[in-house]
C-alpha positions in Angstrom: 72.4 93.0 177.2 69.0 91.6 175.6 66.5 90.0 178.2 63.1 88.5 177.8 60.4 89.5 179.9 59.5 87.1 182.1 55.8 85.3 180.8 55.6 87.3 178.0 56.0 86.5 174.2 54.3 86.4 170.9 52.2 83.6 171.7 51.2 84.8 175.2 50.3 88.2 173.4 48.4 86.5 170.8 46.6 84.4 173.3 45.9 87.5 175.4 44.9 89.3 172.1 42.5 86.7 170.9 40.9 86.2 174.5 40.0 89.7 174.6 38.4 89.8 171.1 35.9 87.0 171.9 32.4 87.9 171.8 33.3 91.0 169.3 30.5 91.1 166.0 31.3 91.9 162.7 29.9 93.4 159.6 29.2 90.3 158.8 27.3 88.9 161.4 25.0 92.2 161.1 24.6 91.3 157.4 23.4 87.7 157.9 20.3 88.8 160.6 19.0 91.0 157.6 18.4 88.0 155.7 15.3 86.0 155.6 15.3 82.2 155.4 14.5 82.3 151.7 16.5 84.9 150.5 19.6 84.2 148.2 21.8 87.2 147.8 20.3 89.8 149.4 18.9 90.4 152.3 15.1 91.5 152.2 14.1 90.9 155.9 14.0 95.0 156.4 12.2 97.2 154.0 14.0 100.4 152.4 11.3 102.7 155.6 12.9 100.4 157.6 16.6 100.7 156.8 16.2 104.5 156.8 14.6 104.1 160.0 18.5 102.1 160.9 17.4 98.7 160.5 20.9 96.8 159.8 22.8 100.5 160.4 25.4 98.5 162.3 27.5 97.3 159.2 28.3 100.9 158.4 30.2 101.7 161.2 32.9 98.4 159.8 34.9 98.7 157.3 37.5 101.6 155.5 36.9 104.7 153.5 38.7 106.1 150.6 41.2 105.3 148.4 44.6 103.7 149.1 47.4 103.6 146.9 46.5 102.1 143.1 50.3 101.3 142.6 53.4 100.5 144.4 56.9 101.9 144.4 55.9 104.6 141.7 59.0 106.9 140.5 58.3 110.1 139.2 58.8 110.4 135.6 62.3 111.5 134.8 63.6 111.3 138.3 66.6 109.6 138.6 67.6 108.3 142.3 71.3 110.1 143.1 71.5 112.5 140.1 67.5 114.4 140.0 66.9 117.2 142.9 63.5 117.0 143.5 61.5 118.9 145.9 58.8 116.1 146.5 56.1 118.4 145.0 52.7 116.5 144.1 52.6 115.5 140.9 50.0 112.9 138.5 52.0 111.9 136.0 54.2 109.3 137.1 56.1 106.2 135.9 56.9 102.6 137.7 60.6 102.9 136.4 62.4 105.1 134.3 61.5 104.3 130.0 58.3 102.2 131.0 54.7 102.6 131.0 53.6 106.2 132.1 50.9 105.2 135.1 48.3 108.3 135.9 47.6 108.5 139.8 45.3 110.7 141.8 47.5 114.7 141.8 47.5 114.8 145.8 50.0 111.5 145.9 52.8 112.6 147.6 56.6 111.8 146.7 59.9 110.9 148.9 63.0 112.5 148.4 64.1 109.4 146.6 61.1 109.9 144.3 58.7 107.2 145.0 55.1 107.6 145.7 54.2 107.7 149.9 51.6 104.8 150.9 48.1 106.7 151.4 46.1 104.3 153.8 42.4 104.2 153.6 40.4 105.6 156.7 38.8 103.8 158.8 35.0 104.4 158.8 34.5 104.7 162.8 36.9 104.9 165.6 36.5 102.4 168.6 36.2 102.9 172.3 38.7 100.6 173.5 37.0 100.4 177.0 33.2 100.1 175.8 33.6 99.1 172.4 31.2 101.7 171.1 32.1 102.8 167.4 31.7 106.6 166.5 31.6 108.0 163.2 30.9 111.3 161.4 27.4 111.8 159.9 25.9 114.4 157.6 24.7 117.5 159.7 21.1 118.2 160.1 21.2 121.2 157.6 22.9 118.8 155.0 20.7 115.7 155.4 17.6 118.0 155.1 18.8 119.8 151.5 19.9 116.4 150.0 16.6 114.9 150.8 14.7 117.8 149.6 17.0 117.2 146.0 15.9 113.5 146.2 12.4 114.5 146.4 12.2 116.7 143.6 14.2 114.2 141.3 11.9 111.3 142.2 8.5 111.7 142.6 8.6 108.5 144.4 10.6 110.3 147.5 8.4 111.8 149.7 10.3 115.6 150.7 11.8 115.8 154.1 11.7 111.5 154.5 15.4 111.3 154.9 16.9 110.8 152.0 17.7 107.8 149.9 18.5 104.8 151.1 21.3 104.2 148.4 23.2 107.2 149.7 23.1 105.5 153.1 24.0 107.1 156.6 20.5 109.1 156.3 18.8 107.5 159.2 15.8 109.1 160.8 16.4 109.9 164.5 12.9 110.3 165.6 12.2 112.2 169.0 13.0 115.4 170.2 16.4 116.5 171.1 15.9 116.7 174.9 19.5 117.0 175.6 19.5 120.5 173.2 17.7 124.2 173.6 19.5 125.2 170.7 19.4 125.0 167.1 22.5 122.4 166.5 21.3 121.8 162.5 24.5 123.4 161.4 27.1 121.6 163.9 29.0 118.0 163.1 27.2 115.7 163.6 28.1 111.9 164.9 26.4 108.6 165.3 27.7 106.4 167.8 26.8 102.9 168.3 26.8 100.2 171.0 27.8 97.1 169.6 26.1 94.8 172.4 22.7 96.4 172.6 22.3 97.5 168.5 21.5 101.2 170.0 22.5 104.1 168.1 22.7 107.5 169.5 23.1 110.9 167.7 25.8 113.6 168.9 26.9 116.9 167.7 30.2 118.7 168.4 30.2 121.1 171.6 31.5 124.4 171.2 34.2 126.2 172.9 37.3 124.6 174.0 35.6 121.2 175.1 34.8 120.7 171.1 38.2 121.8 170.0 39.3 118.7 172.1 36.7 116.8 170.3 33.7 117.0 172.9 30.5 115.7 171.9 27.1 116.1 173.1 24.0 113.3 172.8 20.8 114.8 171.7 18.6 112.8 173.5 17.7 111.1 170.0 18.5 107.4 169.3 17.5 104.3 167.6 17.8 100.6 167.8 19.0 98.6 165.1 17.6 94.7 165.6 20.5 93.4 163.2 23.0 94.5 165.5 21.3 93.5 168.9 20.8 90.0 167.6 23.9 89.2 165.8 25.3 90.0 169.6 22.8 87.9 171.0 23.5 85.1 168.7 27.2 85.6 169.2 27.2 85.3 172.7 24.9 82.0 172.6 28.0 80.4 170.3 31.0 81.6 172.8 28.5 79.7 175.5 28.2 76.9 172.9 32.4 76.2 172.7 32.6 76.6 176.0 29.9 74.0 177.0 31.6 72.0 174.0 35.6 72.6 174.5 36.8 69.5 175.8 35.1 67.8 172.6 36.0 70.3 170.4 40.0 69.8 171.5 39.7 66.0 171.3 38.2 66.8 167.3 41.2 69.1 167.1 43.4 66.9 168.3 42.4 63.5 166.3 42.0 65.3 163.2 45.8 66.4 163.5 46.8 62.6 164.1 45.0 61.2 161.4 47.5 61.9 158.7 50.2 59.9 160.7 48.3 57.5 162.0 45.4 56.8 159.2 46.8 58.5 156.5 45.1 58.0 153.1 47.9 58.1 151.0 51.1 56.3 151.5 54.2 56.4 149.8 55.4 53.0 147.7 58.1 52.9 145.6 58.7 56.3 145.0 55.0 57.1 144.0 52.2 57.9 145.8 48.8 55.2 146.7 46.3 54.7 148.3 46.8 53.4 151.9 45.3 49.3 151.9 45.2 49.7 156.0 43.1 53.3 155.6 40.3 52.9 158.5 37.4 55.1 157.4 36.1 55.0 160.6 39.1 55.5 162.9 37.9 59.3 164.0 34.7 57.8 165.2 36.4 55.1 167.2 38.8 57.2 168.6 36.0 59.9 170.1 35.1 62.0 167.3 32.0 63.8 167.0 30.7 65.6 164.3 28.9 68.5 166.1 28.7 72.4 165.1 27.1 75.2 166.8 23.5 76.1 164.9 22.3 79.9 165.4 
């Protein structure tokens, strides 16, 4: 016998959901606090020292990886669903149906046993603390970051050796400071970058050894920076969630009025089997009825 949990349903879980999510930054918030009031398309409020240095770092812990799937349902050339054995080997030459146009697709795509091409997701760049909301995400070791940016410096003169990098190749950042948390070289381990959403800080792991690190243990170094993007795109979320609340019952009634105008000041009526204009349309009947035009500016 089906029963329905008492208070609980889609729209309670969405509510729930949504409550929880308020207050929550995205890449694009970051993005917009890198811009300066002048700028068009991109941002220029951080120099390329400064976005090394993590300046707007935030907006590359969002966002996927990778590459997903580039068609859908793909059969395997000359596989015939009920009459071909396959084993569901990998294979890269591959057709959307049997007799049509032969599609090319990356050779590690795996097959079903009914022949058709398994979804590959892309990877999500970070993973999420569901308790903190701090993001962590893999990073180039120390050894690595150090031998690409000595590569950089002897293919542009411009790159000064042992600087960091490029900032095109991004996730270079320069964690200044000492690693006070480590009395051992590290420069081969993992490494990790973990950041704190709410005050823009970013902090620099590596993977402990023994057992702790085959669970996924990580150490701080004692090495962090701040990114001012991040911090303020918090700030300046948090002064809008203030804003709605200082503004719901307003907000609602605009809500509310806008949803009644179409039935009770429509613009458009219907006459004779044709659509016109409505002679009674009010222009003004939101404003008589409460409205107010008002928006929350950052």
């Amino acid at each position: 016998m089906a029963f329905k949990r008492k208070g609980f349903s889609k729209h309670s879980t969405k509510s729930y959901l949504s409550k929880h999510k308020k207050g929550h930054i995205t890449s694009q918030d970051i993005r917009s606090q890198t811009y300066l009031p002048e700028d068009d398309w991109e941002g220029t409020r951080f120099s390329d020292e400064e976005v090394l240095a993590g300046q707007g770092a935030g907006m590359d812990f969002f966002g996927t990886e990778g590459q997903g799937n580039k068609t859908k349902n793909v059969i395997k050339e000359g596989f015939v669903p009920g009459k071909t054995k396959w084993s569901g080997k990998t294979g890269d030459v591959v057709t959307s149906t049997p007799g049509h146009k032969t599609l090319y697709i990356d050779k590690e795509t795996k097959f079903d046993k009914d022949g058709k091409a398994k979804k590959k997701k892309r990877k999500k760049k970070s993973k999420k603390n569901i308790f903190n909301d701090k993001m962590t995400m893999e990073i180039d070791s120390i050894d690595l970051q150090e031998r690409r940016a000595k590569r950089d410096a002897q293919n542009d003169p411009n790159i000064e050796e042992g600087f960091g990098g490029t900032v095109d190749e991004g996730l270079d950042w320069t964690f200044e400071g000492d690693m006070t948390n480590i009395n051992k070289d590290v420069s081969g381990r993992q490494r990790f970058a973990q950041l704190d959403p709410k005050t823009g800080d970013v902090v620099e792991k590596v993977e402990r050894t023994g057992p702790i690190g085959w669970f996924g243990g990580k150490k701080k170094t004692g090495r962090q920076f701040q990114d001012q993007a991040t911090k303020e795109a918090y700030e300046l979320k948090q002064k809008e969630l203030q804003w709605n609340k200082d503004n719901k019952k307003q907000l609602k009634l605009n809500e509310k009025l806008k949803d009644q105008q179409e039935k009770k000041n429509p613009t458009m009526i219907g006459k004779g089997g044709k659509w016109v204009r409505n002679p009674d349309y009010n222009p003004n009947w939101l404003e008589e009825q409460g409205f107010k035009d008002i928006q929350f500016e950052g």
